[in-house]
C-alpha positions as CSV (number, residue, x, y, z in Angstrom):
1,X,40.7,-9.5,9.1
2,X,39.0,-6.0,8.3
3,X,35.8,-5.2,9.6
4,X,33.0,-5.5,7.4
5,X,31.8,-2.2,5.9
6,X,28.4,-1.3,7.7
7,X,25.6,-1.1,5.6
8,X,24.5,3.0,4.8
9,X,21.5,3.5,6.4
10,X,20.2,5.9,3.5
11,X,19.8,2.5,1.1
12,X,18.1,-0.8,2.8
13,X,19.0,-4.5,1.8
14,X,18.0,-5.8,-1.4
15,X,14.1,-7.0,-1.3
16,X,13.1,-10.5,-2.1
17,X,12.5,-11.1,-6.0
18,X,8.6,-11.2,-5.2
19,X,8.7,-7.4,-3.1
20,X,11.0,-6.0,-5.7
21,X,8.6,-7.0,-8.6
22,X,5.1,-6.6,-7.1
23,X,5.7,-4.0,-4.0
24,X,8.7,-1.8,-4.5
25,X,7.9,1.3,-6.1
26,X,10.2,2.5,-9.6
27,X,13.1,4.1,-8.8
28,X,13.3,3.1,-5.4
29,X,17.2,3.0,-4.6
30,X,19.2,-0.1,-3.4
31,X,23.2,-0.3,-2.7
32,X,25.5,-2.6,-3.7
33,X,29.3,-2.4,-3.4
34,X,30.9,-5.0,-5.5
35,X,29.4,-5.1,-8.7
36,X,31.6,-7.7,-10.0
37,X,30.4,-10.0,-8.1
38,X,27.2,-9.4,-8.7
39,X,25.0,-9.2,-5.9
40,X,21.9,-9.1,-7.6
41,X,22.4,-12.7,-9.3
42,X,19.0,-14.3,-7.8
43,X,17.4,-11.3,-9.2
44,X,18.7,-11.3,-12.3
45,X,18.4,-15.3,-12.4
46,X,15.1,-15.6,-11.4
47,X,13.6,-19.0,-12.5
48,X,10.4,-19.2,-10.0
49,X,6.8,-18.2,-10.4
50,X,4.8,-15.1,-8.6
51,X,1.5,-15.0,-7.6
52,X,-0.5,-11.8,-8.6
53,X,-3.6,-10.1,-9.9
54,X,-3.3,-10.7,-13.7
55,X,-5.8,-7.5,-15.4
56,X,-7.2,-9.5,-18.5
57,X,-7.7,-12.7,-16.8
58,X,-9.7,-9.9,-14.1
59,X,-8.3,-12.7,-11.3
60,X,-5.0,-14.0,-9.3
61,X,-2.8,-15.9,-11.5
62,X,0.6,-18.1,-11.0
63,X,3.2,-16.3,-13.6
64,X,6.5,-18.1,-14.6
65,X,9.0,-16.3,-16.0
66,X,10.0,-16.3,-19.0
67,X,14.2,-16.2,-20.4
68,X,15.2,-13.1,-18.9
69,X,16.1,-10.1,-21.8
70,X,19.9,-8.8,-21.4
71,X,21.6,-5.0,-21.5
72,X,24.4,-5.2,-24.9
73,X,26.4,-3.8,-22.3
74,X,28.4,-5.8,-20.4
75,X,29.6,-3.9,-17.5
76,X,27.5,-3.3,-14.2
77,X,28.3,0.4,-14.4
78,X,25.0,0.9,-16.5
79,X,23.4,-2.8,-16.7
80,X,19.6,-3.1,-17.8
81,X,17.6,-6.2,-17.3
82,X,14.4,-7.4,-17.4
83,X,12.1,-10.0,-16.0
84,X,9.2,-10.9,-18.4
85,X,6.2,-13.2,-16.9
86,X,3.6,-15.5,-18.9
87,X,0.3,-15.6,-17.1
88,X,-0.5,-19.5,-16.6
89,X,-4.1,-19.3,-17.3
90,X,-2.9,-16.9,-21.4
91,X,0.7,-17.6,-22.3
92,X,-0.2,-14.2,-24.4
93,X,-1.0,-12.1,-20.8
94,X,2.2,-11.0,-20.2
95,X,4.5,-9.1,-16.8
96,X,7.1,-7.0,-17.7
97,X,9.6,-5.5,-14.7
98,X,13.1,-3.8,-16.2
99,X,16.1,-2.8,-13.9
100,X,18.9,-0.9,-13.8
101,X,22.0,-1.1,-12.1
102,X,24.3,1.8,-12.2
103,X,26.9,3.0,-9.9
104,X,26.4,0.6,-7.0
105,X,22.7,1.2,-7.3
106,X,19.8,-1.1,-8.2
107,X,16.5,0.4,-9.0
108,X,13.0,-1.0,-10.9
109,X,12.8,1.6,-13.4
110,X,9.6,0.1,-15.4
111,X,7.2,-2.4,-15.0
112,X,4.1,-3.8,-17.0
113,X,1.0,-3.8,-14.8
114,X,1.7,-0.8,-12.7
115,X,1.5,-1.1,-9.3
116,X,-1.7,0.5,-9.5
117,X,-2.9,-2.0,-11.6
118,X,-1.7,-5.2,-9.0
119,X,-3.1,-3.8,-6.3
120,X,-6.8,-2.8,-7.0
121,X,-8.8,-5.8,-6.6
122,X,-7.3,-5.6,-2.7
123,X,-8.2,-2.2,-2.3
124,X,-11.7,-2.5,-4.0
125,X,-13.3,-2.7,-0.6
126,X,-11.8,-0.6,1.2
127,X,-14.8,1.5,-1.2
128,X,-17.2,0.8,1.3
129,X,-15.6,2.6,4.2
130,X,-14.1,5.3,2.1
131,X,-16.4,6.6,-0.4
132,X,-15.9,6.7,-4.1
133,X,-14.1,10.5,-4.0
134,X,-11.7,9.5,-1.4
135,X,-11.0,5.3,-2.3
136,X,-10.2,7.8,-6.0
137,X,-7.4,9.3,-3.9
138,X,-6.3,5.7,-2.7
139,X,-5.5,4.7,-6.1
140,X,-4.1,7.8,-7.1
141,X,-1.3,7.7,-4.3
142,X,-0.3,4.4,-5.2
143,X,-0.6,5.3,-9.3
144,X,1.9,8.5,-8.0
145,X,4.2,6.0,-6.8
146,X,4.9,4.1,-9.7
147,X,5.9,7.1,-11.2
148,X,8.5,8.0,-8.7
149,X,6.3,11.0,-7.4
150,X,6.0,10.1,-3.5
151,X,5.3,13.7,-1.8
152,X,2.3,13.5,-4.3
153,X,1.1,10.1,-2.7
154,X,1.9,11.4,1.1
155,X,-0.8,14.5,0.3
156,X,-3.6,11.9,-0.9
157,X,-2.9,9.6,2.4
158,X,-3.2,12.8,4.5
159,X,-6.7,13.5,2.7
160,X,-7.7,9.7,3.4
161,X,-6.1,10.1,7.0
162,X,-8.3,13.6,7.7
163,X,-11.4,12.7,6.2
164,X,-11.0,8.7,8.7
165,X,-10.7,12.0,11.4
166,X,-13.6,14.0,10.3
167,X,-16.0,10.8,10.1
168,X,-15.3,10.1,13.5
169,X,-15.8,13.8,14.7
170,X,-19.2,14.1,13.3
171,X,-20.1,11.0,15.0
172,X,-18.7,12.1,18.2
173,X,-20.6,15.6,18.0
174,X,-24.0,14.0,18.5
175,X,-22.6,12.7,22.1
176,X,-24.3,14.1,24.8
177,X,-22.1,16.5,26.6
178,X,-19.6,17.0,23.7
179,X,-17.3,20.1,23.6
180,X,-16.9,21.3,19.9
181,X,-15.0,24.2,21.0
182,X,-12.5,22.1,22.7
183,X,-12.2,20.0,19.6
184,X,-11.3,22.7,17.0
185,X,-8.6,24.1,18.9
186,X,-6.8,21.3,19.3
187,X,-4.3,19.3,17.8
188,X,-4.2,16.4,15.7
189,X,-3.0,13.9,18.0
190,X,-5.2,15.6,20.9
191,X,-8.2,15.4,18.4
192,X,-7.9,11.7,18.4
193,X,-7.8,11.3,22.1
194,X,-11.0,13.0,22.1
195,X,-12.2,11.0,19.6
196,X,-10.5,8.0,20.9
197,X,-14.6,5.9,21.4
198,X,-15.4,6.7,17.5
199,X,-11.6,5.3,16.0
200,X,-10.2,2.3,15.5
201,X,-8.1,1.5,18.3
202,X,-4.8,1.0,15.8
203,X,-5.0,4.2,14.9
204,X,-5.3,5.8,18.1
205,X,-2.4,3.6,19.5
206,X,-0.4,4.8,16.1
207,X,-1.5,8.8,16.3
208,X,2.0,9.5,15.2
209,X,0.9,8.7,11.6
210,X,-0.3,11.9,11.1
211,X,2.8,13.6,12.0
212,X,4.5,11.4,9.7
213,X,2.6,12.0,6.8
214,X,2.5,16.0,7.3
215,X,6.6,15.6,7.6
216,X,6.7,13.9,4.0
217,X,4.4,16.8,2.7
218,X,6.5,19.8,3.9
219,X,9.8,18.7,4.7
220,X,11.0,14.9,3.0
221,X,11.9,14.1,-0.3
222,X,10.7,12.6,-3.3
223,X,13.3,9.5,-2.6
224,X,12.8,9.8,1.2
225,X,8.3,9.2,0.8
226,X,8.9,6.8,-1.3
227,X,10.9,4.8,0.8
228,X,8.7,5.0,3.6
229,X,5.0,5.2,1.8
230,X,5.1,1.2,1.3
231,X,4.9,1.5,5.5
232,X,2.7,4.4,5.9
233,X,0.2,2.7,3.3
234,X,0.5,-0.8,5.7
235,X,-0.4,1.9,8.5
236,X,-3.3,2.8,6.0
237,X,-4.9,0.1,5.1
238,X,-4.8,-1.5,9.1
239,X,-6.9,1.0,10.1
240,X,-9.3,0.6,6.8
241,X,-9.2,-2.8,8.0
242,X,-10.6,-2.3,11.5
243,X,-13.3,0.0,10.1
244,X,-14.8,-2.8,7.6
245,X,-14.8,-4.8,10.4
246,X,-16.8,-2.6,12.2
247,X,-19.2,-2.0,9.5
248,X,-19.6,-5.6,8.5
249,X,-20.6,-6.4,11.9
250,X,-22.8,-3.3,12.3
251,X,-24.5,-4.6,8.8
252,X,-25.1,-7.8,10.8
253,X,-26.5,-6.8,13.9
254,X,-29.2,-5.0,12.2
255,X,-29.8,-8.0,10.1
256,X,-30.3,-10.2,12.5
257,X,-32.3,-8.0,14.3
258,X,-34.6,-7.7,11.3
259,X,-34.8,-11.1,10.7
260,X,-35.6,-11.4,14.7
261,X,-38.5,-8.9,14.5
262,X,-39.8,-10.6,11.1
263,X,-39.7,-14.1,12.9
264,X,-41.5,-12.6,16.3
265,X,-44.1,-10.6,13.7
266,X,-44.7,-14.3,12.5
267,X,-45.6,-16.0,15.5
268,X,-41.7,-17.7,15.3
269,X,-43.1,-19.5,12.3
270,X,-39.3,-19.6,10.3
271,X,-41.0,-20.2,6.8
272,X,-43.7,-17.3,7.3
């Protein structure tokens, strides 16, 4: 018996049906090696329901799919299909997400909401922590994705990623016995150790991001940051997550303290 042909490390397995719809950017590039028996049946045959953020019901949603529209043409070596979705709340809110198999490779070449679209009432509060100029440039790196433009998406992570950088410097620049001169002439990743009491401790512990997303600005390709911006945005919205944190609590300390003094003012009468 021959040994089974390893995988090529350029293409990774074939996502779930739910990833491939609602996650995977378009024209991200999957390999298969024996069309004929098509490897991509339980994509093709889908015949369950997804879970997502339907834009005209403005709310989640269960979708079930609806009969699945075919190519004319009958060969894999240049095979569309689609996947069409009825919201369950409006039969008339529809999902639309179209492949393409050609040449051993599966992409999503359309879909119908955007990526953008599904995944903006998640990122709506990450608003509070980033500002309306730079939660813009969120959106506009996942928007760039769905369009197959990934370097595009890598510069607007590395504005989010500076700016995270930034906030934390100007904070730590009104600590007593804080070197600015130091600071400037350092690097990135020695910026953050200085800065190591104002960060969230996931992104100290993962400084490497930066590195990461300054590679995929100057140096990878279009294919290459799209491939890896689904984990870099991960990376992303971690540390977003740690910072909310930190403010929601900080928005509660100084409510209860209010509330504290207001009570003491009153004598500790709780309905004064």
């Amino acid at each position: 018996m021959s040994a089974e042909k390893p995988k090529s490390a350029k293409f990774p397995d074939l996502p779930s049906t739910k990833d491939f719809c609602l996650s995977v950017p378009l024209y991200e590039q999957f390999e298969y090696e024996n069309e004929r028996d098509n490897p991509f049946f339980a994509l093709e045959q889908f015949e369950g329901t997804l879970d997502f953020h339907c834009p005209e019901c403005g709310q989640h949603s269960v979708f079930t799919v609806r009969k699945n529209n075919y190519s004319t043409n009958s060969h894999y070596t240049n095979y569309i299909f689609t996947l069409a979705f009825n919201c369950s709340r409006k039969k008339s809110h529809q999902a639309l997400f179209v492949f393409r198999a050609h040449e051993g490779i599966l992409q999503k070449i359309g879909q119908m909401p955007s990526l953008a679209e599904l995944a903006l009432p998640d990122l709506r509060k990450y608003r509070q922590v980033l500002g309306q100029e730079r939660f813009k440039e969120l959106t506009r790196a996942i928007g760039l994705t769905t369009h197959g433009v990934g370097v595009g998406a890598f510069v607007y992570l590395r504005r989010i990623f500076e700016s995270l950088i930034e906030g934390a410097h100007v904070a730590a620049s009104k600590d007593a016995g804080w070197d600015d001169d130091t600071y400037s002439r350092a690097r990135m990743d020695e910026k953050i150790s200085l800065l190591k009491y104002h960060l969230p401790e996931f992104l100290v512990q993962n400084r490497s991001l930066y590195s990461i997303l300054s590679v995929g600005v100057h140096t990878l390709s279009e294919a290459d940051c799209l491939a890896a911006f689904p984990a870099v945005r991960l990376a992303i919205e971690l540390i977003l997550d740690d910072l909310l944190e930190q403010q929601e609590r900080q928005d509660k300390l100084k409510s209860a303290a209010k509330s504290l003094e207001a009570l003491k003012a009153s004598g500790g009468r709780a309905d004064a």
